[in-house]
C-alpha positions as CSV (number, residue, x, y, z in Angstrom):
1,X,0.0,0.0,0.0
2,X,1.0,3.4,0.0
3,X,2.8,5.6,2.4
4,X,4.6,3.2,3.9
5,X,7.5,4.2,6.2
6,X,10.5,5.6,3.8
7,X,12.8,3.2,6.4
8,X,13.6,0.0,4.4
9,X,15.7,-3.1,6.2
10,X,18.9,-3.9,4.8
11,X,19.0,-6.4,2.3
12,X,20.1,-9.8,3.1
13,X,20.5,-11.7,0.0
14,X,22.8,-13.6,0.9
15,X,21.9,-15.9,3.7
16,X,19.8,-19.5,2.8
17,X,16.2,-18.5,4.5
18,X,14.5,-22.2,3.6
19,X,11.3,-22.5,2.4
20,X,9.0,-19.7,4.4
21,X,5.1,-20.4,4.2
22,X,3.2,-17.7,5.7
23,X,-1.0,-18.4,6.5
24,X,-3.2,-16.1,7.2
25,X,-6.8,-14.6,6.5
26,X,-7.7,-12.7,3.3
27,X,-6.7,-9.2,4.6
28,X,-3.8,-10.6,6.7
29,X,-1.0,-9.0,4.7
30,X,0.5,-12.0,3.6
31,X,0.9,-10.4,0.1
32,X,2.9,-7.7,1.5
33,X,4.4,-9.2,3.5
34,X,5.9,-11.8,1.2
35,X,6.8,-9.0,-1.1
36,X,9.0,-8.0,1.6
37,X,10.5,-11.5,2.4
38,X,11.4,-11.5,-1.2
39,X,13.3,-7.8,-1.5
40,X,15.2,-8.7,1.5
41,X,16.2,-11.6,1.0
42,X,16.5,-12.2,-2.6
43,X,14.4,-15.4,-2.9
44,X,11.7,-16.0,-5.2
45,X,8.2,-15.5,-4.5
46,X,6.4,-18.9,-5.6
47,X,2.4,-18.5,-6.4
48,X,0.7,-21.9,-7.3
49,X,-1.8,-20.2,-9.3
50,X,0.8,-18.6,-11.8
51,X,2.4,-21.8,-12.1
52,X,-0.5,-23.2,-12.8
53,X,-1.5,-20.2,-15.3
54,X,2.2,-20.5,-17.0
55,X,2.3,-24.1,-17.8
56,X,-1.1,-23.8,-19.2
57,X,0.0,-20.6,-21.3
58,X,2.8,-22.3,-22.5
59,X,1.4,-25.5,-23.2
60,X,3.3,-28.0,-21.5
61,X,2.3,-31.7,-21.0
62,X,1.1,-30.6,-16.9
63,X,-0.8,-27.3,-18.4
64,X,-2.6,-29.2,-21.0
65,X,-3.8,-31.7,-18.4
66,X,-4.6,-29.5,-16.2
67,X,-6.5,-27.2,-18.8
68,X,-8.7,-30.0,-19.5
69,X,-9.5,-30.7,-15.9
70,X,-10.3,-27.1,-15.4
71,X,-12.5,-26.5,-18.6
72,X,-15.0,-29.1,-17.4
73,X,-15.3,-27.1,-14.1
74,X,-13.2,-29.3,-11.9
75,X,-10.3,-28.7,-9.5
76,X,-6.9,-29.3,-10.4
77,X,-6.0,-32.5,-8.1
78,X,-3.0,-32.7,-5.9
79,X,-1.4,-35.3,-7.7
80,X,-1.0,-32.7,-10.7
81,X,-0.5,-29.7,-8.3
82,X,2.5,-32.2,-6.7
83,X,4.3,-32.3,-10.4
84,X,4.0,-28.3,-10.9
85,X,5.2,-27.6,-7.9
86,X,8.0,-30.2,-7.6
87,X,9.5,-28.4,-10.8
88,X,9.4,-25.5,-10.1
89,X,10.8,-26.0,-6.4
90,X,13.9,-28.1,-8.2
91,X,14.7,-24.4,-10.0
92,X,18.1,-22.9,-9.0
93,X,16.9,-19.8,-7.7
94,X,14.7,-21.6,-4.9
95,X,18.4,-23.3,-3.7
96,X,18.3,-20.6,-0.8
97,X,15.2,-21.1,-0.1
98,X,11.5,-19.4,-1.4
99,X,8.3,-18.0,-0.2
100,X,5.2,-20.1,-0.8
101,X,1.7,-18.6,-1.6
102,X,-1.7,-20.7,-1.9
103,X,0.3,-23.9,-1.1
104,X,0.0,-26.0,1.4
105,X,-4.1,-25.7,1.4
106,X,-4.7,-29.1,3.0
107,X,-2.9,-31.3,5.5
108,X,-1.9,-33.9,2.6
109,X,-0.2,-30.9,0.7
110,X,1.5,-30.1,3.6
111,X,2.6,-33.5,4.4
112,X,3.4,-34.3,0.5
113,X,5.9,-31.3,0.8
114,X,7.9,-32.6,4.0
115,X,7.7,-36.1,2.0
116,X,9.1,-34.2,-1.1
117,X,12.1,-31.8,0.4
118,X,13.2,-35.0,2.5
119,X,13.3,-37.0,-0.9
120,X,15.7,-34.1,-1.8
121,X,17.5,-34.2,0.5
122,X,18.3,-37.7,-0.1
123,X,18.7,-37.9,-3.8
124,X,21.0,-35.1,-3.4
125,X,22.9,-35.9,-0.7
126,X,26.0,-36.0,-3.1
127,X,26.1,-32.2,-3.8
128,X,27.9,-30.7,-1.3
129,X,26.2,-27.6,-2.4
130,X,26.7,-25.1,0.6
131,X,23.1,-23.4,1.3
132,X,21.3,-26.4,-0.7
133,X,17.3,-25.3,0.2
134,X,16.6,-28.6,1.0
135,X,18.8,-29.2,4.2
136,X,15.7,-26.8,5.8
137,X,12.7,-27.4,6.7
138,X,9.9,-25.0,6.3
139,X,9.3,-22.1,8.4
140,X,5.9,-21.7,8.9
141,X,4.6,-18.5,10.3
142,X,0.6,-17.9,11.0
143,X,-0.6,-14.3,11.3
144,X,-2.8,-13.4,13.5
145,X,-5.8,-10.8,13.1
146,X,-8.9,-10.0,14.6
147,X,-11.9,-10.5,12.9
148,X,-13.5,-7.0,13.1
149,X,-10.0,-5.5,12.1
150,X,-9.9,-7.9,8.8
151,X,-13.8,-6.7,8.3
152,X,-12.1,-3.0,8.3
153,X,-9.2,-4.0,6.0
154,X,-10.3,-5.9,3.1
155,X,-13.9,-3.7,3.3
156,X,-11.4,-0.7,3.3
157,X,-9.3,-1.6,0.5
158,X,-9.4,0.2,-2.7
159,X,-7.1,0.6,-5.8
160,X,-6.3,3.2,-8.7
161,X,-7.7,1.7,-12.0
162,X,-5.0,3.5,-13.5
163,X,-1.8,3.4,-11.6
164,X,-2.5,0.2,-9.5
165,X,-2.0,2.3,-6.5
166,X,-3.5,0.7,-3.5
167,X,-4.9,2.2,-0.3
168,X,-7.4,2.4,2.7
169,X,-10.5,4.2,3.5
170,X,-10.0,3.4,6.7
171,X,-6.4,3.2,7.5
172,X,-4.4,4.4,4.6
173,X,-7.1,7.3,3.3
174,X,-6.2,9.0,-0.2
175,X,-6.0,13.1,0.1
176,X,-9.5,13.1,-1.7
177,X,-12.0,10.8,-0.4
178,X,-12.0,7.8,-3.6
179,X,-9.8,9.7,-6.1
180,X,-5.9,8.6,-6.5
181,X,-3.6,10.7,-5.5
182,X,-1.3,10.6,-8.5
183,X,-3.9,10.3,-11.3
184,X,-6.7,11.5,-9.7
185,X,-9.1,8.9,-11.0
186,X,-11.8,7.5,-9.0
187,X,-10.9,4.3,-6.6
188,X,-12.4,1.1,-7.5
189,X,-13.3,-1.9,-4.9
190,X,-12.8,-5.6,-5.8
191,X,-15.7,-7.3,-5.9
192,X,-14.7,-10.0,-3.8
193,X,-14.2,-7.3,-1.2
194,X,-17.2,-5.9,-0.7
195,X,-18.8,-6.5,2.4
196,X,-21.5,-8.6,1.4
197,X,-18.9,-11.3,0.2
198,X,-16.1,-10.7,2.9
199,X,-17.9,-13.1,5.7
200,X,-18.2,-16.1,3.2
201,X,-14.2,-15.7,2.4
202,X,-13.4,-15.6,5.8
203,X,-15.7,-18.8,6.6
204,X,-13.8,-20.7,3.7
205,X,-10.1,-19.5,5.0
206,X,-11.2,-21.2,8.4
207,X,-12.5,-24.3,6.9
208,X,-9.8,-24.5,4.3
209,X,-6.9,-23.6,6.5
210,X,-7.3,-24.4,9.9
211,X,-6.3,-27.7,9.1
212,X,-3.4,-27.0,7.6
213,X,-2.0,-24.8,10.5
214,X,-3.3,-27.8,13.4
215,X,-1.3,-30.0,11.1
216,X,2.3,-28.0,11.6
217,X,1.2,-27.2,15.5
218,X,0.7,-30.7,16.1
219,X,4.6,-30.8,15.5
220,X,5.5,-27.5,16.9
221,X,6.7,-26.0,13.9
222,X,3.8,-23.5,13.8
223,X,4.9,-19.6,14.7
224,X,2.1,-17.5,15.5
225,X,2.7,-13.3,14.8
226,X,0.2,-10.9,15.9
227,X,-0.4,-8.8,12.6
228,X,-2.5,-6.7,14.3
229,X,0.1,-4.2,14.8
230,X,1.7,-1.9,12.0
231,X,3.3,-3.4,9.0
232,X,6.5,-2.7,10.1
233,X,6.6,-4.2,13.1
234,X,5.1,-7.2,11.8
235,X,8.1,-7.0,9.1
236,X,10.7,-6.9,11.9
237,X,9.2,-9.7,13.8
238,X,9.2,-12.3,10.7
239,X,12.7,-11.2,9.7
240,X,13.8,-12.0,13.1
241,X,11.9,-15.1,12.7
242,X,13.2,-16.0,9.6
243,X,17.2,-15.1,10.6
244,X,16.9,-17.1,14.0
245,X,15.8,-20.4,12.0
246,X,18.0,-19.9,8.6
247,X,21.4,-21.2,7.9
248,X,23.5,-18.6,7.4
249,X,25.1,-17.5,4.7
250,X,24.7,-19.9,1.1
């Protein structure tokens, strides 16, 4: 969003994070907070929908499956999902480690990925690789927010059709009331935030995701984050997170 504090953290790029997985309720700020993870630490940001999206544009074997699947109105199953991923992860760039988004959504994804960076870790066990992203598990940090605070956020939440400019009635105001700042053209709302919508999405995170973060508390590898407070704080709190669990330098 804008204004953000001018203060940016020193880049780190070049210590071996892991993979990070970050849950959290629509309105949460995983997306900017990931954008963060990514800047500082020079890792890539990995979105299972524009994997999914890029095989099918480019047509290979996995995208024309999965295009199929999806024009007769079905979900894409794990066992396709698995493959995507799995190539992707096996990319160069993850080797100090990457940010997930929209993956793990179940337990069994969750447990298919230990399964698949221990397998790694295994069939590479020859390259002496310093900072290889497989010698780390995930580190998988939940943030927390109240309800009636994610009810102000994403019901607050407006962007520049222009620009792309986001901000926050309620929060992070433009000078104008619903006009851009920079191009002074009038704000527009997502539909899938509009108030009307915003309790069903929240219903379906909880259904959808509670499992997943019961399945990494159940082996105490869930960290919880209050994201209630401002961004940066929040920002300091996963860095620190994030440096006390990585490896050090890859």
């Amino acid at each position: 969003m804008v204004n953000e504090s001018a203060e940016q953290p020193v880049k780190d790029t070049a210590r071996n994070i892991g993979p990070v997985i970050l849950l959290g309720p629509p309105g949460a700020g995983k997306g900017t907070q990931s954008k963060r993870i990514v800047d500082h630490y020079g890792v890539p940001w990995i979105s299972t929908g524009e994997l999914l999206r890029d095989h099918v544009a480019r047509g290979t074997a996995l995208g024309l499956e999965a295009k199929a699947i999806m024009a007769r109105g079905e979900l894409v199953p794990d066992g396709l999902m698995y493959g995507i991923v799995a190539s992707r992860l096996r990319e160069v760039d993850c080797h100090n480690g990457f940010v997930l988004d929209g993956f793990p959504r179940t337990p069994a994804q969750a447990g298919w990925l230990d399964a698949f960076l221990a397998k790694e870790v295994f069939e590479n066990k020859a390259d002496h690789t310093p900072g290889n992203l497989q010698n780390s598990p995930p580190i998988v940090i939940q943030l927390l927010v109240d309800y009636n605070q994610l009810l102000l956020r994403i019901a607050g939440r407006r962007s520049c059709p222009t620009c792309g400019r986001t901000y926050n009635i309620h929060t992070q105001p433009p000078r104008v009331d619903e006009l851009c700042d920079v191009e002074g053209a009038r704000l527009l709302t997502r539909e899938d935030d509009r108030e009307e919508v915003i309790s069903e999405r929240l219903a379906i995170y909880e259904r959808q995701t509670k499992p997943v973060a019961d399945y990494y508390r159940s082996q105490n590898r869930l960290i919880a984050i209050d994201a209630d407070r401002p961004m940066e704080a929040v920002t300091a709190q996963i860095f620190s997170v994030i440096d006390g669990n990585s490896r050090g330098k890859g």
